[in-house]
C-alpha positions as CSV (number, residue, x, y, z in Angstrom):
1,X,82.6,2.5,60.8
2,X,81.6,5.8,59.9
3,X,80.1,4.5,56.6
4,X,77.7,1.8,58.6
5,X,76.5,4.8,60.9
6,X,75.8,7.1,58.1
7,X,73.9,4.3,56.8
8,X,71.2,4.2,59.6
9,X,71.0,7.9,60.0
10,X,67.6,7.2,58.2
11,X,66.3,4.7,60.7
12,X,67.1,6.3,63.8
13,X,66.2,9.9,63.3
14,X,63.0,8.9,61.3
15,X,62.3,6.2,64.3
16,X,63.0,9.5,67.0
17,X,60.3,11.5,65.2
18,X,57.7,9.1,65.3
19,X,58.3,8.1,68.7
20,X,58.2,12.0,69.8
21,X,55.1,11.8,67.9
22,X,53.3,8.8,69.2
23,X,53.1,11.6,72.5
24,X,50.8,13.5,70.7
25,X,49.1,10.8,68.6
26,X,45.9,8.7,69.6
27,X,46.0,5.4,68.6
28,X,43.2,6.4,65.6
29,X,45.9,9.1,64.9
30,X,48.4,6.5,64.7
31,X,46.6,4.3,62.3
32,X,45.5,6.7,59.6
33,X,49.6,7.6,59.8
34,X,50.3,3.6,59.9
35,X,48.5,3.3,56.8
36,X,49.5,6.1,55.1
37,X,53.1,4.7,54.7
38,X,52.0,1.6,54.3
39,X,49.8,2.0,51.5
40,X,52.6,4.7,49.9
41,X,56.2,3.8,50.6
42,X,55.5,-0.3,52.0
43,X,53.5,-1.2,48.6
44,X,55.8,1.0,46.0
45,X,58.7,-0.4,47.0
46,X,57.5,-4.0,46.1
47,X,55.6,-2.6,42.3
48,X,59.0,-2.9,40.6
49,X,59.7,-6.5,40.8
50,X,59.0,-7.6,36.7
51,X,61.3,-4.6,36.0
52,X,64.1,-5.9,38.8
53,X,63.3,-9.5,37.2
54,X,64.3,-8.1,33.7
55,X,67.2,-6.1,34.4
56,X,68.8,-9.4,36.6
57,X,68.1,-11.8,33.4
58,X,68.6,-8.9,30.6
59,X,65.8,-10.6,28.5
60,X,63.2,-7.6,27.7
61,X,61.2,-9.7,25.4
62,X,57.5,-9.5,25.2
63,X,56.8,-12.8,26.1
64,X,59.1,-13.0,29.2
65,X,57.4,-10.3,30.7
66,X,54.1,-11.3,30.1
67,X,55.1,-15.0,31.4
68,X,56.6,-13.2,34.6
69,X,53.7,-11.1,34.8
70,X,51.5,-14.5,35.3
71,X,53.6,-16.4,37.3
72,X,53.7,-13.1,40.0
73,X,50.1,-13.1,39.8
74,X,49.4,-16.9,40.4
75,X,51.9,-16.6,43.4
76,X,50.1,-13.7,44.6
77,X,46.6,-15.8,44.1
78,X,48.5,-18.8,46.1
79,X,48.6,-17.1,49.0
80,X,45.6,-15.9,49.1
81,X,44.6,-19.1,49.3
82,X,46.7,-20.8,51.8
83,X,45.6,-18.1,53.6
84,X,42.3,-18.4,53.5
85,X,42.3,-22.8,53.2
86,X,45.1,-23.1,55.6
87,X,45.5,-20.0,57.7
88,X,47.3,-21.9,60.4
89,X,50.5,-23.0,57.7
90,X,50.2,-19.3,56.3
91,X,50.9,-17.6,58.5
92,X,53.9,-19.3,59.7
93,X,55.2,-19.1,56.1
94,X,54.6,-15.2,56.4
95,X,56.4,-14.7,59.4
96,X,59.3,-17.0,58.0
97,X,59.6,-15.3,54.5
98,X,59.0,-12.0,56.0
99,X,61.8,-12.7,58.8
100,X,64.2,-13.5,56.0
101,X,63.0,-11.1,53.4
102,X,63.8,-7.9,56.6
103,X,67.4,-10.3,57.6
104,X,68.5,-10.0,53.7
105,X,68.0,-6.6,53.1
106,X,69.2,-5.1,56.7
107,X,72.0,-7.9,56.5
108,X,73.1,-7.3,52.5
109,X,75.3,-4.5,52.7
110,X,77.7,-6.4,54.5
111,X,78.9,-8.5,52.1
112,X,79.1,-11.7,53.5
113,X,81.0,-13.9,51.5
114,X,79.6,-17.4,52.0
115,X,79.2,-20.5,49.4
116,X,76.9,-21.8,51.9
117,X,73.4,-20.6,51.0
118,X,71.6,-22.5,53.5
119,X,74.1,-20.7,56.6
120,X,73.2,-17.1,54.8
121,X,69.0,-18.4,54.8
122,X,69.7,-18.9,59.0
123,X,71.1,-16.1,59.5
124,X,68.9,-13.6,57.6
125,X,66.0,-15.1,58.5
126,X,67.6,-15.3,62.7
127,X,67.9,-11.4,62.3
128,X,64.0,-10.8,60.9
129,X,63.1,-13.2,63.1
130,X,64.6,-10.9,66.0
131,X,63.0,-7.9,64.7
132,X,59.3,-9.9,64.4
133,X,60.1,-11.8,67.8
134,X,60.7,-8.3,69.5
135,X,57.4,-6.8,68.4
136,X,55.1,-9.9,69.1
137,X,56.6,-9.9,72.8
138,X,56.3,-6.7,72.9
139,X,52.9,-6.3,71.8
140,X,51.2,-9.1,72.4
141,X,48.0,-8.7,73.6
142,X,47.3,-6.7,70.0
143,X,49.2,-9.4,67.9
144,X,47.5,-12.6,69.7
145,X,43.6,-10.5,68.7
146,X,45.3,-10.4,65.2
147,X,47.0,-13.7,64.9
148,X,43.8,-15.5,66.1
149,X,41.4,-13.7,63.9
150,X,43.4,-15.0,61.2
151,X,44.1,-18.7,62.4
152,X,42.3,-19.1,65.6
153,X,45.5,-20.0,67.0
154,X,46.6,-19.1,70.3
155,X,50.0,-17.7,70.5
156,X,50.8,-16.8,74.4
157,X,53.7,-14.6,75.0
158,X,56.3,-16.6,76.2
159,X,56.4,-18.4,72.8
160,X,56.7,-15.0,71.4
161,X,59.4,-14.3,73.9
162,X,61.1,-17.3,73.1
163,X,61.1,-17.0,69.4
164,X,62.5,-13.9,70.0
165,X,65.8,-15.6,72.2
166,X,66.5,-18.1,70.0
167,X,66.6,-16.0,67.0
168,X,69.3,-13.6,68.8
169,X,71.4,-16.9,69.6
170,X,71.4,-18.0,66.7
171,X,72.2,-14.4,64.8
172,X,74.5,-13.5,67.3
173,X,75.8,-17.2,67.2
174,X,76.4,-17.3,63.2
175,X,77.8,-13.6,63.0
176,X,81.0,-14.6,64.8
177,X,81.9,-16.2,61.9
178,X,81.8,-13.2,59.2
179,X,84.3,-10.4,60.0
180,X,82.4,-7.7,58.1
181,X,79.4,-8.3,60.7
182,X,81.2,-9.5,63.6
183,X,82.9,-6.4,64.3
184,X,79.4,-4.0,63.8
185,X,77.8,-6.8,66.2
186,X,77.4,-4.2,68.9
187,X,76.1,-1.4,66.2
188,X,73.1,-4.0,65.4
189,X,72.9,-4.9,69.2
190,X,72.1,-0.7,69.8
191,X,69.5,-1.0,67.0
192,X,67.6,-3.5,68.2
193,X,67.4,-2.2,71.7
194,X,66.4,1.3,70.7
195,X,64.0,-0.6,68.0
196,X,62.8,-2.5,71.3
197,X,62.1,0.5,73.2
198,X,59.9,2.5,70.4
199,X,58.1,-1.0,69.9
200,X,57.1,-0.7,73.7
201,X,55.9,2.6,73.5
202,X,53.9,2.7,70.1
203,X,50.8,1.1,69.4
204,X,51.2,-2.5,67.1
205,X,50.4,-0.8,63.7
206,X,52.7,2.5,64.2
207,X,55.6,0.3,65.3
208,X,55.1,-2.3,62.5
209,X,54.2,0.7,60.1
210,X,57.8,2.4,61.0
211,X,59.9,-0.2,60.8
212,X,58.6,-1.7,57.3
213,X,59.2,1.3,56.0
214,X,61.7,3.1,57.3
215,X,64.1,0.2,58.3
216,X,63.0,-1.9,55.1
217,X,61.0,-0.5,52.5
218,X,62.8,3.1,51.9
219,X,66.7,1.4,52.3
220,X,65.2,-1.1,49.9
221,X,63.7,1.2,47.2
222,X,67.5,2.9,47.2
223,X,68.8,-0.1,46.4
224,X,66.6,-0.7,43.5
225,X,67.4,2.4,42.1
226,X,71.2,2.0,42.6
227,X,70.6,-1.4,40.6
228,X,68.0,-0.2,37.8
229,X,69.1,3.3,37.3
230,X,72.5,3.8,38.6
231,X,73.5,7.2,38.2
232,X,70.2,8.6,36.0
233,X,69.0,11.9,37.6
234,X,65.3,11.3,36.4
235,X,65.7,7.5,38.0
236,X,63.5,8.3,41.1
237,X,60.1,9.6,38.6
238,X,61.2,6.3,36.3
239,X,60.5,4.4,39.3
240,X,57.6,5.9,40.3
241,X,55.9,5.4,37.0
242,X,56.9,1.9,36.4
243,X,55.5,1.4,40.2
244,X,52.0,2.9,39.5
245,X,50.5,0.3,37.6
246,X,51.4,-2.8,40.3
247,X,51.1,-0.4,43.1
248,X,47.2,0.5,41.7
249,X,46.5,-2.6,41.5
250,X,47.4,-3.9,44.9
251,X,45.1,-0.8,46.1
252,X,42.3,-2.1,44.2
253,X,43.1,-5.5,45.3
254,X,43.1,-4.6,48.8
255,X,39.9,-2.9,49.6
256,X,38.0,-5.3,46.3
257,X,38.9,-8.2,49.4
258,X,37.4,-5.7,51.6
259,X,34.1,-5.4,50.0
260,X,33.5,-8.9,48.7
261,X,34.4,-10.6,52.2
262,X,31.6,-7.5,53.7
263,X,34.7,-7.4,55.8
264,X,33.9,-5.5,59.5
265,X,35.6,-2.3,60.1
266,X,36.9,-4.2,63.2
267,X,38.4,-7.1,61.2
268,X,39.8,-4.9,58.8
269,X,43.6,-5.5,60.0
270,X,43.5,-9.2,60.3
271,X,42.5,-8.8,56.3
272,X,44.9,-6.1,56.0
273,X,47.7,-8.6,57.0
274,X,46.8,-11.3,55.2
275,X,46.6,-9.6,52.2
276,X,50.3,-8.0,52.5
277,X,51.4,-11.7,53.6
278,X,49.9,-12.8,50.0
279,X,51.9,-10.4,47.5
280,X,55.0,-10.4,50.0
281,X,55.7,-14.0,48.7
282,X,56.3,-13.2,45.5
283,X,58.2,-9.8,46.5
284,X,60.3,-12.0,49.1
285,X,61.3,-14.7,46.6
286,X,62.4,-11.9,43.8
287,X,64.9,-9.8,46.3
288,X,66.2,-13.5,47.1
289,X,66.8,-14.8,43.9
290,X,68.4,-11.5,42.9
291,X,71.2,-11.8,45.4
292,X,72.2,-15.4,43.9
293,X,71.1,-15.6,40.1
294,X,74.3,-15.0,37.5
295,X,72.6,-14.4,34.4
296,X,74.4,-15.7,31.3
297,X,71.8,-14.9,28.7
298,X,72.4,-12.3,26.2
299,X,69.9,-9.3,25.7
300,X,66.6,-9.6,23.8
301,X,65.5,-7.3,22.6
């Protein structure tokens, strides 16, 4: 019990500051401090996923890395264009992947021991789906603006609303099965009502902004580390350096979108989204793969 508390003593408190902060923060404010994390802490924690990749299959030869180097990019160039062919389809894929990508990490420290992979795909992606269904309802006039400059589809708020129920059915539905969750049910209820209240009070970006990295990207970077360092002391500058590169890159990426689409400062976020949606799918199906893939090859060295 103690153990799961301790656990989220980094979402909580760092949700608490930026909610006392949002008081004293325009929403300009809020979105120079939205990006800020964003662009540091949400980005780095998804530069590492050749070196993940590696480590998982314990095959450092050349040629694997350079083949896994390709295949991340052409993923990250797929999106792109779904999203910019078929916005419509991508962005329901985005909010899928990205409901199951939060589910898995939030949900991974409980051990759930389950042969059933499709069961574990339900509920991770019920629990994301509770944390994206929350903040649509929540903010929806800001998310529909978004969601139809991206698609031109209409999204009203009871749909949001409802996504939102039936994902918490289902989670809540599923977890009475699995011991090691069902008993930290009402821990995870507490979260997602105090997540629920900061979402009504911050603008869109700040609340996305917080949760992505606080709730998702920081947790996940720690368990990186655990898994590509273990107990190195100089494991948090190795993982900054072998970040830099990818995380440059998706910097330059970013604002090179910006400047060849003459993008308006007003359409910046709709971009901004689509852009994260595009190298999430790569990052999403790497921290997936990783939970389930036994290697069995040798080193090569």
């Amino acid at each position: 019990m103690l153990a799961i508390l301790l656990k989220y003593r980094l979402h909580f408190f760092s949700t608490l500051i930026f909610l006392a902060l949002n008081i004293f923060l325009n929403t300009e404010n809020q979105s120079i401090v939205s990006f800020i994390l964003i662009f540091t802490f949400g980005l780095i924690h998804g530069a590492n996923d050749i070196q993940l990749i590696q480590k998982k299959t314990l095959n450092y030869s050349v040629n694997f890395f350079i083949n896994s180097i390709l295949l991340y990019v052409f993923i990250v160039i797929l999106g792109i264009l779904i999203f910019f062919y078929v916005p419509d389809f991508g962005l329901i894929f985005f909010v899928l992947f990205s409901s199951f990508h939060f589910g898995e990490q939030h949900l991974g420290s409980y051990q759930i021991d389950s042969k059933n992979i499709f069961v574990k795909i339900i509920l991770y992606t019920s629990y994301g789906s509770i944390i994206l269904g929350l903040l649509f309802s929540l903010q929806w006039l800001d998310t529909h603006v978004i969601i139809y400059e991206i698609s031109e589809l209409f999204i009203s708020k009871k749909a949001t609303e409802l996504y939102f129920y039936v994902a918490f059915t289902i989670f809540f539905v599923i977890s009475l099965y699995y011991k090691n969750l069902r008993k930290f049910l009402w821990i995870e209820t507490i979260l997602i009502i105090f997540l629920g209240f900061f979402f009504s009070r911050a603008s869109l970006l700040l609340s996305f902004s917080v949760y992505f990295v606080f709730w998702h990207s920081i947790p996940s970077i720690l368990d990186q580390l655990n898994f590509l360092y273990q107990k190195d002391n100089t494991r948090k500058m190795k993982y900054f350096l072998s970040s830099l590169p990818y995380w440059i890159m998706s910097i330059l990426g970013l604002f090179g979108f910006y400047f060849y689409f003459h993008t308006k400062p007003e359409t910046f976020l709709p971009l901004f989204f689509s852009f994260l949606a595009a190298i999430t799918f790569p990052h999403t199906i790497v921290m997936g793969w990783l939970k389930i893939y036994k290697p069995e090859t040798k080193i090569k060295k």
